[in-house]
N, C-alpha and C positions, 0 to 999 in steps of 0.2 A: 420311161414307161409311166400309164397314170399310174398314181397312187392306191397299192389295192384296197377293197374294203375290205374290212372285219370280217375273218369269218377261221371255221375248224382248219386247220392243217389236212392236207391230202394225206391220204394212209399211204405206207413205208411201199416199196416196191422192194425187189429184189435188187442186191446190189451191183447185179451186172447185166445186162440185159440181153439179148442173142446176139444181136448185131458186133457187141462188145468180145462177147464170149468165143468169136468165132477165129478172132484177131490170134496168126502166131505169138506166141507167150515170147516169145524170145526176144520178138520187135518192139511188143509192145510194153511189157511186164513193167521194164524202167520207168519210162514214159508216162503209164498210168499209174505209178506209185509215186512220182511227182505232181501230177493233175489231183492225186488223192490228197497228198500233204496239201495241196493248195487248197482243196473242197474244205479240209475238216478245219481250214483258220477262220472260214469264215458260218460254219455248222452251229445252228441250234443244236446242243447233245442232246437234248431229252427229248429230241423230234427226228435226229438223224437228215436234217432238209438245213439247207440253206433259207431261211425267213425273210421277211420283210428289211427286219435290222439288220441280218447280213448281209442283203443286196445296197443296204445302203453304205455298211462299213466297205463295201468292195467298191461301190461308185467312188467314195475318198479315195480309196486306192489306188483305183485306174485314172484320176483326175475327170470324172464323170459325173454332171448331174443327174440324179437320179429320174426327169423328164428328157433326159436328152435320148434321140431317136437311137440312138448307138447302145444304150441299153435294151431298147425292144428288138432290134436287129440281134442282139446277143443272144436273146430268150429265144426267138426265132432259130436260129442257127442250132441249140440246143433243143429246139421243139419242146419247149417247155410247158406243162399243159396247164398248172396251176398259176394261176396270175401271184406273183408276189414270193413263191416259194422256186427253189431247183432244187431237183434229186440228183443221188451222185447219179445215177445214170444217164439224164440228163445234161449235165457239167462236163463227164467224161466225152459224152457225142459230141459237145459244141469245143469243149477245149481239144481235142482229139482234131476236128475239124479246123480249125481256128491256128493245129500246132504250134498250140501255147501251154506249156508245161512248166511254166514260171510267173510270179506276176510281171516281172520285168517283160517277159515275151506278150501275155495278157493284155496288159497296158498299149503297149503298141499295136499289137491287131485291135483292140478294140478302137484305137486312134485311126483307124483303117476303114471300119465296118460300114460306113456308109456304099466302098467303092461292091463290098456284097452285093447289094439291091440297084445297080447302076442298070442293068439288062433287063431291060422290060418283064419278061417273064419273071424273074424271079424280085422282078419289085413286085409285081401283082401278087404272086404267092404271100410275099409277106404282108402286103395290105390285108389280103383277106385274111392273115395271121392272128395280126393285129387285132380285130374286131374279134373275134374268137376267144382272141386271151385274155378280154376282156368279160366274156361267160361266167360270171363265178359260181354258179347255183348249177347244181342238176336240172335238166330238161330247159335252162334256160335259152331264150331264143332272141331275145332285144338286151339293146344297153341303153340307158337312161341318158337323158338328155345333155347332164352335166358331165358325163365320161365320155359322150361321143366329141363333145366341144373340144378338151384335154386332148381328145385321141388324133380329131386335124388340124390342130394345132403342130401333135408332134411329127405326125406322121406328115400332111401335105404343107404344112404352115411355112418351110424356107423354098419349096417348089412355087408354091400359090400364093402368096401371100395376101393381097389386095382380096381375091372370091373366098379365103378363107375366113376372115376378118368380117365378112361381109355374110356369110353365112351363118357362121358361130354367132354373128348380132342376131341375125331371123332367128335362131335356135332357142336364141333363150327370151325373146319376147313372144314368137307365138304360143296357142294355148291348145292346137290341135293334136301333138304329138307328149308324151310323157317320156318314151322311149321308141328306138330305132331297129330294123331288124337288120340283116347283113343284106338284104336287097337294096335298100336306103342306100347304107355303107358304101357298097360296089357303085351306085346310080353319081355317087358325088363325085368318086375317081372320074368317072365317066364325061360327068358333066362339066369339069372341069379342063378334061383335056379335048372337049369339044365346043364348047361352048364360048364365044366373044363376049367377056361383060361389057366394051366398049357402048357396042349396041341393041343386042342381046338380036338379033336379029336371026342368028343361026340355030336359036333354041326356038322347034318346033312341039308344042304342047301336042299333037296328034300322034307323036312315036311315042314307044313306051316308057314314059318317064315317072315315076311314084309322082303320088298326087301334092307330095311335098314340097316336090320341088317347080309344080307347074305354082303353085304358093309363093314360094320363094323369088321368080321371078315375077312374078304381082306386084309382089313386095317391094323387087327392086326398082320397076316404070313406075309405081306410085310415089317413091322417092325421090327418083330423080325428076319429076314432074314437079315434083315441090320445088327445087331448087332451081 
């Protein structure tokens, strides 16, 4: 996942949430008193949240770097709303889901989590996840030029690699854009899984494409003209 920025700690929630609370105690009681031993190895105390440094002492753990996509599919899976922090209620819904109640168990689903988002549907959900959890501000609605680069990188950069590379270059040389909103976001999925860089022939400017990216491909005939 990118690297979150600076900012307050989300306020404490309740330690068990409905969804949790509805669960027979009998099934599950065990189970989430192991997912609990596990939250509090890696708990800020004086926050009651998993932080920034613990999500990185847990990527050591599980043999994960901390930008590998397998960590935002985790936060995903947990629906985790604070970029950079998990609440145990949180923790409990994705390790609960995940039925990892050990790190040993953890480590292995997490070596897994790619095959989650294989089903169209629930890759799109987490693409739009993704862009969200990147939100850190109240009311906020774009993300900044140099987070959305990190972000298709992690997210479409082993699916796309060559349009990513190539977009992530436009991104950071033009001067039109500061930040992105989640229509952007949604429009590059899009454009990617429609569009031929070969010849660019299949990208028609007259459908509804942000004005970015009728940019983008400018960008790209004025390139390859040069060479």
């Amino acid at each position: 996942m990118p690297r979150p920025k600076r900012k307050a700690a989300p306020p404490l929630t309740s330690d068990v949430d409905s969804s949790l609370r509805s669960e027979p105690k009998k099934s599950t009681s065990k189970q989430f008193d192991r997912i609990d031993h596990l939250f509090e190895s890696y708990t800020n105390k004086s926050m009651g949240l998993i932080d920034p440094e613990g999500i990185e002492a847990l990527c050591k753990d599980v043999h994960v770097d901390h930008t590998d996509v397998r960590m935002l599919i985790l936060a995903w899976k947990m629906k985790a709303e604070n970029q950079g922090y998990f609440s145990k209620d949180e923790w409990r819904r994705g390790l609960k889901c995940l039925g990892a109640d050990t790190l040993t168990k953890l480590r292995k689903a997490i070596q897994g989590l790619k095959q989650e988002v294989m089903v169209p549907e629930c890759f799109e959900d987490f693409y739009s996840y993704a862009f969200q959890y990147c939100l850190t501000e109240e009311k906020q609605r774009s993300v900044d030029i140099e987070t959305i680069c990190e972000l298709l990188n992690i997210v479409l950069g082993s699916e796309f690699p060559t349009q990513v590379k190539s977009l992530i270059e436009y991104l950071k040389i033009q001067n039109d854009y500061r930040a992105l909103t989640m229509d952007h976001w949604r429009n590059f999925y899009r454009f990617f899984k429609e569009v031929s860089f070969v010849d660019l022939q299949s990208y028609d400017s007259s459908q509804a494409w942000p004005v970015i990216l009728d940019n983008f491909v400018e960008w790209l005939k004025e390139k390859e003209e040069k060479h």
